[in-house]
N, C-alpha and C positions, 0 to 999 in steps of 0.2 A: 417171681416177686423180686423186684429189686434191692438189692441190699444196699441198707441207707450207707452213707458215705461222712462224713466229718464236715465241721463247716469249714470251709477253705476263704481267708478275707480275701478281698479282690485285692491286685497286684497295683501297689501306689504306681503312679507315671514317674517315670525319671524327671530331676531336677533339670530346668533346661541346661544347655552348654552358656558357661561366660564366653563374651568374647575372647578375652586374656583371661586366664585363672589366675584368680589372685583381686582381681579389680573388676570395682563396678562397672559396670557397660557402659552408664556415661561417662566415666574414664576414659574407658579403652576407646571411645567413638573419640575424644580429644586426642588420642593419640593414635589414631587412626587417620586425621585429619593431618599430622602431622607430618604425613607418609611425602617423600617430593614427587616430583612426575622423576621418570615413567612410572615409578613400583608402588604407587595404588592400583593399577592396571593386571599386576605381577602377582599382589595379595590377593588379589581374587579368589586365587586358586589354594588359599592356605586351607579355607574352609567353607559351608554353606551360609555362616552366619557371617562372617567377613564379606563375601559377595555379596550377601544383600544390603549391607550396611552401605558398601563401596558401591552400589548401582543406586543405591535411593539419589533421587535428584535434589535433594535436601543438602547430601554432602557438598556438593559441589555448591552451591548457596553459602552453607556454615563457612565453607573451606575460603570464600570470597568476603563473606563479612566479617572473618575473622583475620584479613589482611595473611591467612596464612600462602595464597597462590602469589606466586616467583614469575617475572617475567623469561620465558625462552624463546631461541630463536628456531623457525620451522625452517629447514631449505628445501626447496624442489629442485633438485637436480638430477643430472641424466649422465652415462655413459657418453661420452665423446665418441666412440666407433661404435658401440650397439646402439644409441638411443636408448635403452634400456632407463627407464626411469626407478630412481630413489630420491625420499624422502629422508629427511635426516634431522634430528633437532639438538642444538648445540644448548647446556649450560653455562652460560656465561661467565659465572661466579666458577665454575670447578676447568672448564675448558672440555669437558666430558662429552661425546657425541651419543646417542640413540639414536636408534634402526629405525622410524615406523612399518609396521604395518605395510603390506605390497598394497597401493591404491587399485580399485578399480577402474580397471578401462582395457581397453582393444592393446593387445599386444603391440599393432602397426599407429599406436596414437605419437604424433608428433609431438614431443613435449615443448617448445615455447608456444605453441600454437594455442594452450591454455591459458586461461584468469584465473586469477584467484584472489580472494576475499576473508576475512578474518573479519570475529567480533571477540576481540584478545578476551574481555573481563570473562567473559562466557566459556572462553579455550576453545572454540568454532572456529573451522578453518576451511571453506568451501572450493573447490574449483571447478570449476565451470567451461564448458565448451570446448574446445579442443577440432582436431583434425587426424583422419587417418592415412596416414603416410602412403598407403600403398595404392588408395583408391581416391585421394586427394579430394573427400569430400568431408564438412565441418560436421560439428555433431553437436547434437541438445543435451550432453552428460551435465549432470549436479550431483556431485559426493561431496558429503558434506566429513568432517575427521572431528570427532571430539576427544579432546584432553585426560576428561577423566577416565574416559574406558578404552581408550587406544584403543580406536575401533574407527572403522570408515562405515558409512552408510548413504545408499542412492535415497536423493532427493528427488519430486516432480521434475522433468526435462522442461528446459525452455523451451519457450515457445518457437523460437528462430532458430535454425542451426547456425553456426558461428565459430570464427577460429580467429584469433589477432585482433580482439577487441576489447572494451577497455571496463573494469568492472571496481565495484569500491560500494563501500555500505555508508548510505548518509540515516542520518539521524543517530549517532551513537549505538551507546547497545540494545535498544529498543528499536533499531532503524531497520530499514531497506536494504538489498543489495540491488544494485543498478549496474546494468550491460547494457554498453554502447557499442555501434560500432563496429567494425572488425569487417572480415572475410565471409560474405555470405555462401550461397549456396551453389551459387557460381563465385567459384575462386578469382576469375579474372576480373571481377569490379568487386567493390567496399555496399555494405549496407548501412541504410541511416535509423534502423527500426531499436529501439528499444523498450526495455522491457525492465521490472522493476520485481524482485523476490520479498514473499513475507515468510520469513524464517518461522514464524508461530501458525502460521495457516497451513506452511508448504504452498506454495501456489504460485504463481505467476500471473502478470497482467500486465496491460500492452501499455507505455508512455509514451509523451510527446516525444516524435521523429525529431533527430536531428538536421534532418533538413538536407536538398542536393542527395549527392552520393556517399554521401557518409563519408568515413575516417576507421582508417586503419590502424589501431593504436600503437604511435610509440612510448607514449608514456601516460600517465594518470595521475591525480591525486585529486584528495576530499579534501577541502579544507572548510569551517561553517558553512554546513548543510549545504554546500553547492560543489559538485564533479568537474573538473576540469580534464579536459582529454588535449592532447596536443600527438601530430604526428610527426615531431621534433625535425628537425634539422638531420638532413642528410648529408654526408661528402660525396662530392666536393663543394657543398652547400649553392645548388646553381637555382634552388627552388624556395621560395620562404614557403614557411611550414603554414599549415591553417590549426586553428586551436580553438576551442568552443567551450560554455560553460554551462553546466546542467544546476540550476534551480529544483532544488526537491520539492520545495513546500507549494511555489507556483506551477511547477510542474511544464517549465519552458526551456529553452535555450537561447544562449542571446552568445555574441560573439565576444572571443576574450581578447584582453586588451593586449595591444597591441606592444606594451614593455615584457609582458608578461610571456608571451608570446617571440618574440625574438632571443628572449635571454634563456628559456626552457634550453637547456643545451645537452642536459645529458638525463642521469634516474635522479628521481623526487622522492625526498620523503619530507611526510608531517611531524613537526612536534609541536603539541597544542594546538596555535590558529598559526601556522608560522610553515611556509613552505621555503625547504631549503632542497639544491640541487648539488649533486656532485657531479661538476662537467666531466665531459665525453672524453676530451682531449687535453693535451698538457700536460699538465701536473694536478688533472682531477682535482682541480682548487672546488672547495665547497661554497656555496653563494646561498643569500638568502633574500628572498621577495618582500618588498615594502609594499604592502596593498596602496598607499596614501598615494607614493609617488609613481607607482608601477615601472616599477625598478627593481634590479638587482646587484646587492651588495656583496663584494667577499668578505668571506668571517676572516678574524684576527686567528691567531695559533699559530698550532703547530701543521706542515705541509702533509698532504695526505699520502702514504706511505704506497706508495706506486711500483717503490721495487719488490715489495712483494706480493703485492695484493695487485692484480691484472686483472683486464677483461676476461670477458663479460662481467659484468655486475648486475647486480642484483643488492635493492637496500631495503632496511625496513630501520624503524625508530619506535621509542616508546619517552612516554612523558614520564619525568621525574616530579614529584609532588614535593619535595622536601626544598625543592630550592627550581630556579625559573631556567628550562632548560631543558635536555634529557639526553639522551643516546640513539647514537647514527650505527646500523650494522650495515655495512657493505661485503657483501660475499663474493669473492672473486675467483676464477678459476683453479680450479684444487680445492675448493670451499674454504681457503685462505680469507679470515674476518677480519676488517678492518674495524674498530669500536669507537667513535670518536665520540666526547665528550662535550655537548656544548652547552655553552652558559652565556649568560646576557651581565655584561659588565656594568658597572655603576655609571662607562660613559655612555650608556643605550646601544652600545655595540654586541655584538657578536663575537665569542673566540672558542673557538674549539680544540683538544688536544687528543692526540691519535693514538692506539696501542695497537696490536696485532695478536689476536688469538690464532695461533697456527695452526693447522689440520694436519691426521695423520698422513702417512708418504701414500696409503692406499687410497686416499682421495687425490689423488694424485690427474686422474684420467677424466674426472666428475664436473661437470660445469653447472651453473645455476640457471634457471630458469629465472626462481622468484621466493621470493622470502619472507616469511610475515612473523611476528611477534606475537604469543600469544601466555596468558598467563595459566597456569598450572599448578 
């Protein structure tokens, strides 16, 4: 016979864990929100309840309607004798660099041989396509790099292999990425096939060809909903360049004009609707495109800072909201940044004024690929 036993109550559950003790958890999610890049990525790991806080895709929303993400600058760059490719993202405001993350791809991948694409408000950083070095054939990679989780992740492959082609997201942060262009599958001729990305589907689908043999990208830009590719101007300039412009919404191409196209001289960046170029040669004077007249103007300012900022470049720009205008990053060998300031003067001009965030001396060997802005 069993010998009766005592009533024993059942054992209450523990209190959950606060995020912070001490404070409500929508506190601590506000100041959790507060965190800058990289080290939301870093908190992860403090605890199970901080990770999930930090992966809900919510934060990254809050963290954007709360005007709390910062613009930084992404660079891809590469070893000068290994090729070895690194990523690296500069704060502008501290001059501070981070590592990212080793990207995915083939040890023997050629790093300019890549595109790449940003949707900054998002912190989405895509690149696309590429070439391997050693077997000289292009390839369908899509890794895409998000902001909040320092973390790279493979996307659908395009459809076309491709290497030296030309890529850019039209419709804003709701939009498309679009590849034009480039190095098909035989290296020795250019492809005219393009193909357009749905960031929300993952997917791929085929757009109007650009027509002929295509175009080898030397340079890019999006300005309202329409791609512009141009494969600039070579030395000892014995050839004019051909230059094309991609309609997203009609989904055609038609030929660019013909000021627009001569004066393309060196890397383009957008700020707002307003394409500005930092020539190839010179004194890298900055210039900026009048759609009306199809023209190109030099800005007013200060000269662009050449003795220490050297080829190769690589720019990216972000718009400033508080006044009409925004900032030029040029990266130049050593990952030496040039940060120009531009503004639009009361006389409808142009002036910009130049600074130089220095790179450490161990970037010293690093040359740029390519460099996008993204907010964090």
């Amino acid at each position: 016979m069993p010998i009766p036993r005592p009533h024993q109550p059942a054992a209450s559950s523990p209190p959950p864990k606060l995020l912070i003790p001490g404070l409500p958890d929508d506190i601590a999610e506000l100041c959790l929100l507060h965190l800058p890049y990289p080290y939301q990525a870093l908190a992860r790991s403090v605890s199970s309840s901080w990770n999930r806080v930090l992966q809900d895709p919510t934060f990254l929303l809050s963290k954007t309607s709360l005007s709390l993400s910062l613009p930084y600058l992404f660079v891809f760059a590469f070893h000068k004798s290994t090729s070895r490719i690194q990523w690296q993202a500069l704060d502008p405001r501290s001059g501070r660099w981070f590592v990212l993350p080793t990207m995915p791809c083939p040890k023997s991948a050629c790093p300019p041989a890549f595109a790449c694409a940003s949707i900054p408000r998002q912190g989405k950083l895509f690149v696309l396509g590429g070439m391997c070095s050693d077997t000289k054939s292009p390839m369908r990679t899509a890794v895409v790099y998000q902001a909040s989780t320092n973390q790279w992740s493979d996307l659908s492959p395009m459809r076309t292999p491709r290497a030296f082609f030309a890529a850019g997201v039209v419709g804003g942060a709701g939009g498309r990425i679009v590849v034009a262009g480039g190095s098909g599958p035989d290296l020795s001729s250019s492809t005219g096939a393009v193909e357009c990305y749905d960031p929300r589907e993952d997917a791929w689908r085929e757009a109007a060809g650009m027509g002929g043999n295509g175009m080898v990208r030397y340079d890019s830009a999006v300005v309202g909903g329409r791609m512009y590719v141009t494969e600039g101007w070579m030395w000892p300039f014995m050839f004019t360049p051909r230059g094309a412009a991609y309609d997203a919404e009609g989904d055609t191409w038609r030929e660019m004009g013909a000021g627009m196209r001569e004066g393309w001289t060196g890397m383009s960046v957008v700020v707002g609707e307003r394409m500005f170029v930092i020539s190839e040669h010179g004194d890298h004077q900055l210039k900026v495109y009048d759609p009306d007249e199809d023209t190109w103007r030099y800005v007013g300012g200060d000269r662009f800072p050449c003795e220490e900022v050297h080829k190769p470049f690589a720019a990216s720009a972000v718009e400033e909201e508080e006044e009409e205008g925004g900032v030029i990053y040029v990266v130049g060998s050593g990952l030496q940044v040039g940060v120009g300031r531009v503004r639009l003067g009361k006389d409808g001009k142009f002036w910009v004024e130049w600074q130089v965030v220095a790179a450490p001396k161990a970037f010293q060997h690093l040359s740029p690929c390519d460099c996008q802005v993204l907010y964090a």
